[in-house]
N, C-alpha and C positions, 0 to 999 in steps of 0.2 A: 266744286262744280263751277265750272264757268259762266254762267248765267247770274252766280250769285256776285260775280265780279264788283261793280256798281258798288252793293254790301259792304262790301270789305271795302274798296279802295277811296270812297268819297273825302275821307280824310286817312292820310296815309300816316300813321302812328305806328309805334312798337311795333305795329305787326300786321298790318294791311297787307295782303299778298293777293293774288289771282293763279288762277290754273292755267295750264300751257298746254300747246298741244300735240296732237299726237295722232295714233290710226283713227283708219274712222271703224264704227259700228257696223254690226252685220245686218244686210239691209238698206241701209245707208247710201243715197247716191251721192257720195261728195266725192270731190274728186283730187288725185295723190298728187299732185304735184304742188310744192310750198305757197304758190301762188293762188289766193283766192277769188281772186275777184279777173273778169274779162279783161281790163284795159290791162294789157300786160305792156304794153310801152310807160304808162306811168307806176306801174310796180316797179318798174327798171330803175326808175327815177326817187323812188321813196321808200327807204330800207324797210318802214315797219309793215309794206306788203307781200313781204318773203320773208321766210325764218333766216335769221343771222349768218351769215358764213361764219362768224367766229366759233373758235370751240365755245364747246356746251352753251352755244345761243346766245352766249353775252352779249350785251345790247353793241351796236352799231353807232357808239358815241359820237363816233369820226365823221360818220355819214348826217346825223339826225338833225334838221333843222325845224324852226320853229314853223316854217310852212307846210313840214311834211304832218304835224298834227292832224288840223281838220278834215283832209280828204281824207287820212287814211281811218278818219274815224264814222267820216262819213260812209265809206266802203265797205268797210268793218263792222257799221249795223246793218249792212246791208246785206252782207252775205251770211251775218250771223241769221237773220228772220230767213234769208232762202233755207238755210240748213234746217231752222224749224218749219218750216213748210215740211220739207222734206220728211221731218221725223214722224210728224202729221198725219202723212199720206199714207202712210205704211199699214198693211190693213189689220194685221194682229198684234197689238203691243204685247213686244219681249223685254227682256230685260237690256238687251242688247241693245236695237234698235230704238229703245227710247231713251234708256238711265242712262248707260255705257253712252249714247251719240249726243247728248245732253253735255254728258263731260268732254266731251272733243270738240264741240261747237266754239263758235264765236274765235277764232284764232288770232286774226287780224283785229279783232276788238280789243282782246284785251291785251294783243300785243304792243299797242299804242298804248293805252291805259297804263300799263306797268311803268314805262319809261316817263310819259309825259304827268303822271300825279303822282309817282317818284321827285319830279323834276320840280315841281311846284312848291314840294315841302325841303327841296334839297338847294334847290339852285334855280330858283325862280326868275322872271322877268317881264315887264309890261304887256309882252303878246301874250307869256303863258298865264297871266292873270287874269286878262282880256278875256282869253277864251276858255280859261277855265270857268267863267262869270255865264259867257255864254251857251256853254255847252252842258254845267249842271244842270238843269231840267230839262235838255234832250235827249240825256243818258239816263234820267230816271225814267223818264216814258218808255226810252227803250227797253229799259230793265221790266217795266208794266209791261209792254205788250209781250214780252215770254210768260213771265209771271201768271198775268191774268188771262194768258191761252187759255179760255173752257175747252177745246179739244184736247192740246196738250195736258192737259189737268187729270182730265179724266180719262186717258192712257195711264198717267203715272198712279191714279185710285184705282184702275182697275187692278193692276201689280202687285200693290198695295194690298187691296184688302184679299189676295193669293196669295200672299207671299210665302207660307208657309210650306205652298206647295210647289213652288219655284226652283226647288233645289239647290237654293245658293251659298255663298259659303258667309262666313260671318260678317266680315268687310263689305261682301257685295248685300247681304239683306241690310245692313248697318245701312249703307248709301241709299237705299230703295226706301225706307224709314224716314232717313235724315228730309230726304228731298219730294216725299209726300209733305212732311213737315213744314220743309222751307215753302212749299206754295201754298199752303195752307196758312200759316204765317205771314204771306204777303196778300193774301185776300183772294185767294183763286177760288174760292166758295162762295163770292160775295154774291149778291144779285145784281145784274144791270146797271144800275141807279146807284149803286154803292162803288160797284169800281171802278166808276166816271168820278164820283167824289173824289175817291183814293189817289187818281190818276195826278187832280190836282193837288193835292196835299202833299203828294211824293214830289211833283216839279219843283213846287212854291217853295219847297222844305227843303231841297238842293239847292238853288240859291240861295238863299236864305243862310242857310250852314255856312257853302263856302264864301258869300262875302264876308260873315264873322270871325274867319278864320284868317281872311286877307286885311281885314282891319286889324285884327292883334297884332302882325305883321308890318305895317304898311306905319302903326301908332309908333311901336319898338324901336322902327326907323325912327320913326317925328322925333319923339321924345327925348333921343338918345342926350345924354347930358355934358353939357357942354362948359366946359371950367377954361378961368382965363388964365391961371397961376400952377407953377410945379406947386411951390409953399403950400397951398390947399389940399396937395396930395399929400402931407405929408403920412408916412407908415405904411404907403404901398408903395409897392417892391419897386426897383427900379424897373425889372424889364416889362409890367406890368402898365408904367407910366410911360415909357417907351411906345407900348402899341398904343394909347390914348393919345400921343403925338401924332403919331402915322395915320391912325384913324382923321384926326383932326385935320391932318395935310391932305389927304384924300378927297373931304370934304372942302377944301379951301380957306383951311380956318390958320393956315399957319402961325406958331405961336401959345395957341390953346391946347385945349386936348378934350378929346370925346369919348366920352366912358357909354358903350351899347347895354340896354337893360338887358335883361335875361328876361326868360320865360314866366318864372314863379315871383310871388309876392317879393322874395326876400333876393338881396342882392348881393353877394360873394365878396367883393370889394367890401363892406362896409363891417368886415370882421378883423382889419388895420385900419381902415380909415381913422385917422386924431380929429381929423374936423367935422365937429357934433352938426355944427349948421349943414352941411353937406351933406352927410347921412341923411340928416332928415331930408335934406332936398328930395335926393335920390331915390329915398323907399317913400314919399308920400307920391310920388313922379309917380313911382312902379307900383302904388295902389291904386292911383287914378285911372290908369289906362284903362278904355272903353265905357267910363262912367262921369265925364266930368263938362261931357257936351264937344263942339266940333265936329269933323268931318269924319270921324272913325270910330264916335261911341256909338257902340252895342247895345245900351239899352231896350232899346227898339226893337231889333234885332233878335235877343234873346225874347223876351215877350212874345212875339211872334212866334219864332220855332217851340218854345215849351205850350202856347195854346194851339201848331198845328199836330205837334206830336200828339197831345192829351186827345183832341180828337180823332186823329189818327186809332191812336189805341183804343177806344172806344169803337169805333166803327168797324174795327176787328175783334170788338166780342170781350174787351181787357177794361179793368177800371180807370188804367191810365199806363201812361208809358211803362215807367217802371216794372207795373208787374205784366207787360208785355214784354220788357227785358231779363225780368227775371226768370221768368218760368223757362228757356232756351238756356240758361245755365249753372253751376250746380249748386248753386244757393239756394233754388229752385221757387223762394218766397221771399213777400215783401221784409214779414216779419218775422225770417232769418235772418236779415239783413241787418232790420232795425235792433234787432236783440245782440246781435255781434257789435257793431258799432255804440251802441248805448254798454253793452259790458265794458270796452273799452277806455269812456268819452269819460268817467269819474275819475276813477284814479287816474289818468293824463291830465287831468285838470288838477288832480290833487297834486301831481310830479309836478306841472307845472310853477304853481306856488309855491313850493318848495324852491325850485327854482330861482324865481323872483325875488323870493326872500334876501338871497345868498348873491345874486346881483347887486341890489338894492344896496347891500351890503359894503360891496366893494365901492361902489359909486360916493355912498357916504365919507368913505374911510377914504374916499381921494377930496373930502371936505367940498365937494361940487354939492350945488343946492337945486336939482333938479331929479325928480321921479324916473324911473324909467320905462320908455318907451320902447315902441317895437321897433323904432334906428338905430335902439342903443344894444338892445340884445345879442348880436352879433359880434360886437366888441368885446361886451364884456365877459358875454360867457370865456372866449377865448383866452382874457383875462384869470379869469376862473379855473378855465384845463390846465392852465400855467401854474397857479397856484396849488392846484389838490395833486396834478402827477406832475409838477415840475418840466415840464417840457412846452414849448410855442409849437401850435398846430404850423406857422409859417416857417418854422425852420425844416418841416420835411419836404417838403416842395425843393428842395436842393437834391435827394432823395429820388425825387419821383420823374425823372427825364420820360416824357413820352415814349422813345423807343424801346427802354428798357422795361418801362412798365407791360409795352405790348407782347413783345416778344422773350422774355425774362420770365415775366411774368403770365399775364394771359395766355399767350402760346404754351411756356412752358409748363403749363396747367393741365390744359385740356394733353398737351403731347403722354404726359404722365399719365392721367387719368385715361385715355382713351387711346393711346399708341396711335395716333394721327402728328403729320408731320407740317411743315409749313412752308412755302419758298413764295417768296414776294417776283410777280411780274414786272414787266416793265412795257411788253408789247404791246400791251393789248390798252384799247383807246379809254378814257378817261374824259368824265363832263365839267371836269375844274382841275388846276393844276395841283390843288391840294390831294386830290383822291388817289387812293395806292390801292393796286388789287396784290392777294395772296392766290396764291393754289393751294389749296389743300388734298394731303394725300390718306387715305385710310392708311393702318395697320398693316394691310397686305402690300401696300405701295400702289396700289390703283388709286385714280384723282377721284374726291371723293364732292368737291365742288369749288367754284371759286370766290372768293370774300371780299367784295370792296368795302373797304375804308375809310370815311370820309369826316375827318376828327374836327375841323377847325367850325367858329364859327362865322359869318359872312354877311354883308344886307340882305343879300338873296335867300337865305337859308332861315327856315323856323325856327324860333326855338327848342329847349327839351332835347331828348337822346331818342334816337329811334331803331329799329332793324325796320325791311322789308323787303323781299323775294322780287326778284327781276326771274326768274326761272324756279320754279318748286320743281319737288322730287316726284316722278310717279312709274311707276312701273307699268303702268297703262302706255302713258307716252314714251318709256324710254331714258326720259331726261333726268339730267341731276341737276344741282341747286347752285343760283349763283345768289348771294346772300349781300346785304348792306348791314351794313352799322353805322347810323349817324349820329354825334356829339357835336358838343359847343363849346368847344376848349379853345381861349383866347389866343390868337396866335401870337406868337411873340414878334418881335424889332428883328430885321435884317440881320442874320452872323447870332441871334441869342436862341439859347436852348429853348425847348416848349419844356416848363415843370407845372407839374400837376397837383392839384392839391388831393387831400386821400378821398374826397368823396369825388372827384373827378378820376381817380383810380377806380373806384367801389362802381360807379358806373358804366367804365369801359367794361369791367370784368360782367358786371348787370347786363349790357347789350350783348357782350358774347354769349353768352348764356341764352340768349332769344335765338342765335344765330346755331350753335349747337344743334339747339330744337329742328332748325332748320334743315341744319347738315346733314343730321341723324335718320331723317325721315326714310322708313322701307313702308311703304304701303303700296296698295295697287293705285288709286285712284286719286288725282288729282286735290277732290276735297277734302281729303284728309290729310295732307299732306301738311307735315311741319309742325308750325304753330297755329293749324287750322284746329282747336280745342275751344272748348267754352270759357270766355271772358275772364270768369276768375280763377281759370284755371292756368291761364298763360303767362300768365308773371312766376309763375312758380319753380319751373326750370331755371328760369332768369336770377330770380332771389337767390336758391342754395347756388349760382355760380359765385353769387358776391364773396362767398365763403373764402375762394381761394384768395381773395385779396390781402386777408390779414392770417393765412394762414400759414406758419412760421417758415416752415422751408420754402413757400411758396415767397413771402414779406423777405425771406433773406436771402432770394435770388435776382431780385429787380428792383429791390431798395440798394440802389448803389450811386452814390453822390455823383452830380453829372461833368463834375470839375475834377477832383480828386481820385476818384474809381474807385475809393474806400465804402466798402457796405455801412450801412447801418448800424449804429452803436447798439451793442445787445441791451444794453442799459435803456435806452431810446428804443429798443425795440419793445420791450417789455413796459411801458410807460404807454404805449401806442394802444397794445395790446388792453391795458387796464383801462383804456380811455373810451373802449367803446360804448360803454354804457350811459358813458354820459351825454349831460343833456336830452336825453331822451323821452324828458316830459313836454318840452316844445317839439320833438322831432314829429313824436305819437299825434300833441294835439294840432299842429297844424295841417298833416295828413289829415285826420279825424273830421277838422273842419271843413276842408272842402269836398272828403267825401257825404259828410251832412247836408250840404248844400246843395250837392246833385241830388240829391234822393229826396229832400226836403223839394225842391222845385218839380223832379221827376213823377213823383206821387200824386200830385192834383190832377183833378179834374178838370176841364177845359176853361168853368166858371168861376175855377177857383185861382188861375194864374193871374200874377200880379203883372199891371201895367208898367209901360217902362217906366214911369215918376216911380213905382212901386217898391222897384226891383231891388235896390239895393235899402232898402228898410225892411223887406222880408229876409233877406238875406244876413241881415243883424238877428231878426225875430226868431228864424233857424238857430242860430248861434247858440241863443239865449235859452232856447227850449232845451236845447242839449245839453247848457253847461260850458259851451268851449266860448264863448262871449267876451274873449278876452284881449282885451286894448294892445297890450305888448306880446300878444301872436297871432300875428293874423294867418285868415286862412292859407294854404301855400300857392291856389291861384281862386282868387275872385272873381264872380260868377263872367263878369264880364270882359276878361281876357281867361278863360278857363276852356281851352283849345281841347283838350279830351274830350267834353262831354258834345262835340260837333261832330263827333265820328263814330268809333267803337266803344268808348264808354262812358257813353249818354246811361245815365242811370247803369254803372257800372265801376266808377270811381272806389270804389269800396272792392274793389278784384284785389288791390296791392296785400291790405293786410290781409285778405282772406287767403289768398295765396301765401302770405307767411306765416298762416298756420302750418301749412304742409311745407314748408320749407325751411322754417326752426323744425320742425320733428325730423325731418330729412337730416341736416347738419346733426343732428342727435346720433344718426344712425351712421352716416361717416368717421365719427368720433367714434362711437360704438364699436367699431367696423377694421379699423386702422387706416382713415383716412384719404391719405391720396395714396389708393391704392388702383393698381389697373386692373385689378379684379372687382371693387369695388366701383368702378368707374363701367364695366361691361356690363356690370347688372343694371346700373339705370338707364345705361343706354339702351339694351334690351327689352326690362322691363316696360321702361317708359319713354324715353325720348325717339326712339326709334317708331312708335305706335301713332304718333300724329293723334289725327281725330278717328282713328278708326276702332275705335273700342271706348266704353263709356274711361269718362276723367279719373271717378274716384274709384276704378274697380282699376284702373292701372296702375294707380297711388298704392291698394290694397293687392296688387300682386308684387310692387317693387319693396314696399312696408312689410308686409306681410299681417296689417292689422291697420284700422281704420287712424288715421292719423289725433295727434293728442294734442291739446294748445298748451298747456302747461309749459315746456320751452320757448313758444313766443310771450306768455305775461313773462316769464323771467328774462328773456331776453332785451323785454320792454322796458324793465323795472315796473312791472303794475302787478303784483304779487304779492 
């Protein structure tokens, strides 16, 4: 539903998307021509107040400047409130005239929206920061004044409590349900006096979000580390020290080299890195971020947004955020939540140890007189994979050429499984010279949507992987899908290949698998479209794509050396294959921990949030209650750069594994099945990626399963069995 735009897109993560538009409603006096708004001399002038000339609406990259943002956002809530006047006015509410013109509203709002807080988390810069600072609490108001419409409210209760008698068909009662829900959920029942409170709480808590999101950001920059000697790198790779040159020249550091953090706790380099001092430098650098004082800790920050949510959710009837979060998805309770994570949080802890042990071990046996810590772990596990299967995780990265991992691999996945084809554009405009679009074509050879690409990491770009929709699929509007997938894979030096390492493989296959969802989409309606599903429902398509990554025919069509063109030694492939399991007591518990941490903070009530001196001693005390309190794994993002819990999964962190429950029983079922079959590949599309949000999560699971899903394949998947 377009109105819920705002919702989705405040931070734009895995899967922030908005509705598109399309006819209008019966009833409805809007009017057909693309152009919304009267000044049509300055529509002339600013591409996001007309639908796209390009096929399927692809954004107008070429055209889009950073001026054209604010008028066209200012225009854009302007005609979105006429359009609700209009729905207002109407003297009988139908389903038509309110639900149906509800989802076609706002066009030019979140026409800009799509592209410009795409652009923020993609390819940022000082105005789009500017004005993203400024413009979060005029978009939450706006999103209030639909919301807390009592006229519009109670057309869409009157529907509501008729529905029965409506005639409608599943998808169309499904929407009429959903979006009583969704205003009931934003406080449309509130009284007077309460959603004047709400009003401010919604503003202050939009700001608030995105400057914390701009500090992690803006710190990642600060921070980035700066070495004066190749000798210090020693054990990373050449072309790796190559770009920490470039990087360094960039910045005017000729000589040195500039190694950019990464998103999560733990840092990639530092599983070769030889220089112990360095490691440490680097991962105590990327623990501090947003907690250590200066001009971009968070402390504050977070403090603030967790005691305006807590009352927020109170003053919506909730004991606190969380179980304001939870009850909208299929966890459905707080303490489903806590009973899944606490089964988990032992045995990972107990893996862990073990673990430790067998480190500790090899650390000795190199007669070094020092414990291990969380900068050493990374080292030496790889140490360790070398020892127990004989092979160096750094020698597949020869192996793993960007191109062939996409299109070898990833492409030739989904081509099998789903008889969809690929052909990379060159036309059509682009917002960085790294980004590449595809066309894709269904089965039958009709284009079934187009897929930007946008793999490297940048200053301008956030950290973490994401997908996100510039055009969803609806059959209301007509439209099909123009899809992103964004990564942070180091670019390499001028004339040297991009090689990947396997969990930078296991993530591209991870984001196509959102974008699938995407692609897939047959519904009627706007709001359901895609990976418009409940929260811990949406990684779940995404996880069983990981599958295809190490799955053999698949491993031995795009594991091909990027020098030689010789495949993968089956020997080495088979070593690859037995190595997954490991380490997987730090994988589990650092997951573990900072989904603890969101829900441990999410859960309180307004009086009970820790001040910012507070924050990061409760943030231990969480740890400690759990069990995961552990010195040599830290959480994998710390409360205070932990970029997820400012948008879609704020008290929601806990989606990844719950979603691999249904997605180890799913690869059960492939196996089961015979695999990468395209018959096998038609049922899930059918069953489930094709259905969006428009049929409940776990009864789509229970049509494509045929029986409510088992965890037993994710404890043995985990090693916690």
């Amino acid at each position: 539903m377009r109105l819920r735009f705002w919702i989705y897109i405040v931070f734009v993560t895995a899967l922030m998307n908005c509705s598109d538009n399309g006819r209008v409603g019966e009833g409805i006096a809007m009017p057909e021509s693309d152009v919304l708004v009267s000044d049509v001399q300055l529509a002339s002038r600013n591409p996001f107040l007309r639908v796209s000339q390009l096929q399927m609406s692809y954004p107008e990259f070429n055209l889009i400047k950073n001026e054209h943002y604010l008028p066209a956002f200012e225009l854009g809530m302007k005609e979105h409130l006429r359009e609700i006047r209009e729905i207002v006015k109407q003297e009988a509410p139908t389903f038509e005239n309110t639900v149906v013109a509800l989802e076609l509203s706002g066009q030019v709002y979140s026409r800009v929206a799509r592209v410009f807080f795409s652009m923020s988390s993609a390819h940022t810069n000082a105005e789009i920061r500017r004005l993203e600072q400024e413009l979060a609490p005029e978009l939450a108001s706006h999103e209030d004044s639909i919301f807390l419409n009592h006229e519009l409210f109670l057309r869409i209760e009157q529907l509501y409590q008729t529905r029965d008698h409506l005639e409608l068909d599943e998808e169309s009662k499904r929407l009429l349900e959903q979006t009583y829900r969704d205003f009931q959920r934003a406080g449309a029942a509130l009284d007077i006096e309460r959603k004047e409170r709400l009003k401010e709480l919604n503003a202050e808590l939009a700001g608030l979000e995105t400057l914390f999101s701009q500090n992690i950001l803006n710190e990642a920059n600060d921070l980035a580390i700066i070495v004066e000697s190749r000798e210090e790198l020693e054990g990373i790779s050449e072309s790796r020290i190559n770009s920490a040159a470039e990087e360094a020249s960039k910045k005017g550091l000729e000589g040195s080299f500039v190694i950019p953090l990464l998103n999560t706790s733990g840092q990639p380099l530092l599983s070769t890195m030889r220089n112990r001092k360095l490691r440490e430098r680097i991962h105590k650098t990327s623990l501090s971020r947003g907690n250590s004082g200066g001009e971009f800790d968070n402390r504050e920050n977070l403090s603030m947004i967790l005691k305006l949510r807590a009352e927020k959710a109170q003053l919506l009837g909730y004991e606190n955020h969380a179980h304001y979060i939870l009850e909208n998805q299929t966890a459905l309770s707080i303490d489903a939540v806590n009973q899944r994570l606490a089964q988990l949080a032992m045995p990972a802890a107990e893996n862990v140890a073990r673990e430790a042990n067998e480190l500790q071990r090899l650390i000795d046996e190199e007669s070094q007189s020092f414990d291990l810590e969380s900068w050493d772990w990374d080292f030496y596990s790889a140490r360790l994979r070398r020892e127990r299967f004989d092979f160096d995780a750094s020698q597949l990265r020869d192996y793993f050429e960007l191109d062939n991992v996409l299109k070898r691999g990833v492409f030739y996945a989904a081509e099998n499984l789903f008889g969809i084809s690929f052909e990379e554009r060159f036309d059509l405009p682009v917002y960085h010279e790294d980004v590449r679009v595809f066309e894709i074509k269904d089965f039958n050879k009709e284009i079934l949507a187009l897929f930007i690409a946008d793999f490297y990491a940048r200053p301008s770009k956030r950290g973490g992987a994401w997908m996100n929709s510039y055009v969803t699929q609806s059959n209301l509007t007509g439209e099909k899908p123009v899809i992103a997938n964004h990564l942070n894979i180091t670019k390499p030096g001028d004339g040297e290949p991009t090689l990947l390492t396997f969990d930078e493989v296991t993530t591209m296959f991870h984001e196509f698998g959102h974008a699938l969802h995407g692609m897939f989409s047959q519904v009627e309606y706007p709001s359901f479209s895609g990976t418009r599903v409940p929260r811990d429902f949406v990684e779940y398509p995404s996880q069983v794509n990981e599958m295809w990554a190490s799955w053999p025919e698949v491993l031995r069509n795009y594991a091909i050396h990027y020098h030689t063109n010789e495949p993968l030694p089956i020997e080495l492939l088979e070593k690859v294959l037995a190595a997954q399991s490991f380490n997987q007591g730090f994988s589990t518990s650092e997951y573990l921990a900072a989904s603890i941490i969101d829900q441990a903070f999410h859960q309180l009530s307004p009086e009970e949030i820790p001040s910012a001196d507070e924050i990061m001693s409760f943030e231990l005390l969480a740890l400690e209650d759990a069990g995961l309190a552990i010195p040599a794994v830290p959480p994998r993002y710390r409360s205070t750069y932990f970029n997820h819990i400012m948008g879609g999964y704020s008290a929601g962190y806990y989606s990844y594994i719950w979603s691999e429950v249904l997605d180890a029983d799913t690869v059960e079922w492939f196996k089961e099945n015979g695999g990468l079959r395209r018959a096998n590949g038609d049922h899930f599309r059918e069953a489930l990626l094709s259905r969006g949000g428009s049929r409940d999560a776990m009864q789509m699971y229970r049509d494509f399963r045929g029986r409510d899903a088992e965890v037993s394949p994710l404890l043995e998947r985990r090693g916690l069995l």
